[in-house]
C-alpha positions, 0 to 999 in steps of 0.5 A, spaced: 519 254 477 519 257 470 518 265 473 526 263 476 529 259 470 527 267 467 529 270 471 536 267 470 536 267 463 534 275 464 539 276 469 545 273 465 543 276 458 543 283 463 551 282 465 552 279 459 550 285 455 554 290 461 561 288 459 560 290 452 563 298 453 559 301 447 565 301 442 561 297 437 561 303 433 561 300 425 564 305 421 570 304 415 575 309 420 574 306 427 573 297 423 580 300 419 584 301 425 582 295 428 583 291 423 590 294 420 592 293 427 590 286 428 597 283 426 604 286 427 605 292 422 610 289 419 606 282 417 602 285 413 603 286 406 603 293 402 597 291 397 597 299 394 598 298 386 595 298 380 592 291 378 589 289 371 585 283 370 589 279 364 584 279 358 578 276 359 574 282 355 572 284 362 576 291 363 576 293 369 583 296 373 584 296 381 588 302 385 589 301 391 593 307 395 596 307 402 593 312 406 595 315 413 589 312 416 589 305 411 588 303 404 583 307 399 581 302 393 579 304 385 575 301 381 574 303 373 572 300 368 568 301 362 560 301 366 564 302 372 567 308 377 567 306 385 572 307 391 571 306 398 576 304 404 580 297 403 582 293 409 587 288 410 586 282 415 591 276 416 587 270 418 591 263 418 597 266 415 593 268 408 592 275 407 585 278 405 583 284 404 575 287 403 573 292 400 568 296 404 563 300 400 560 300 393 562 293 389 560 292 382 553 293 379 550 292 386 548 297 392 554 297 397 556 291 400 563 288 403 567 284 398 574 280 400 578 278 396 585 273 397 591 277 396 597 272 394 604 275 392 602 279 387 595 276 385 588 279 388 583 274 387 575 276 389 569 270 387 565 274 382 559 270 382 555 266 387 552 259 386 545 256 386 544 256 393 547 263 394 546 266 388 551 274 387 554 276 382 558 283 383 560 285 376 556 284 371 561 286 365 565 279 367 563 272 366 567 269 370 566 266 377 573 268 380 577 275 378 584 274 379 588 283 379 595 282 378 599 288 380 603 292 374 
């Protein structure tokens, strides 16, 4: 009875495994065409501009540019100089963006961010279960870019 019961678990890992196509890739060009496209062009707002934070003593600026393939993101700061892809993603009626590539004073990692009117909102800093903090030169737990 157990050799029959693994059979069946094998057998239906097996056909579940036969419908994915191999397209799984997981690069930045192939992840933003998926997700740029994941709504109709027209629902997604235009995120390219230059973004400060007030002063908060942390100085870090935010471009972001609009490309053919997607949006290229620049940060800048004093201890800081990183780029890499933006995507833009609609979830519910709120527009996030995540910044695939190197973020802060960490190794690469994927951050997003709340993107609303002209605000981009990224959560800094982590808490004592889920302990982060992405950019060490600002003490705030979440960074607000206004668009200039």
């Amino acid at each position: 009875m157990r050799q029959k019961v693994l059979m069946i678990i094998g057998l239906l890992i097996f056909f579940t495994s036969c419908n994915n196509t191999g397209n799984n890739a997981t690069t930045s060009k192939t992840d933003t065409a998926k997700v740029q496209t994941s709504a109709p062009a027209n629902s997604l707002p235009d995120i390219s501009g230059y973004y400060r934070l007030p002063e908060t003593g942390c100085d870090i600026a935010l471009t972001i540019t609009k490309e053919k393939s997607g949006y290229k993101y620049f940060f800048k700061g004093e201890h800081l100089d990183l780029e890499g892809i933006a995507l833009v993603s609609l979830e519910q009626k709120e527009c996030y963006v995540t910044f695939d590539g190197p973020i802060g004073n960490t190794p690469p990692k994927t951050v997003s961010g709340l993107f609303e009117g002209k605000t981009l909102t990224i959560q800094n800093e982590g808490n004592a279960s889920n302990q982060y903090h992405y950019f060490t030169d600002c003490d705030e737990k979440y960074l607000v870019f206004t668009k200039e």
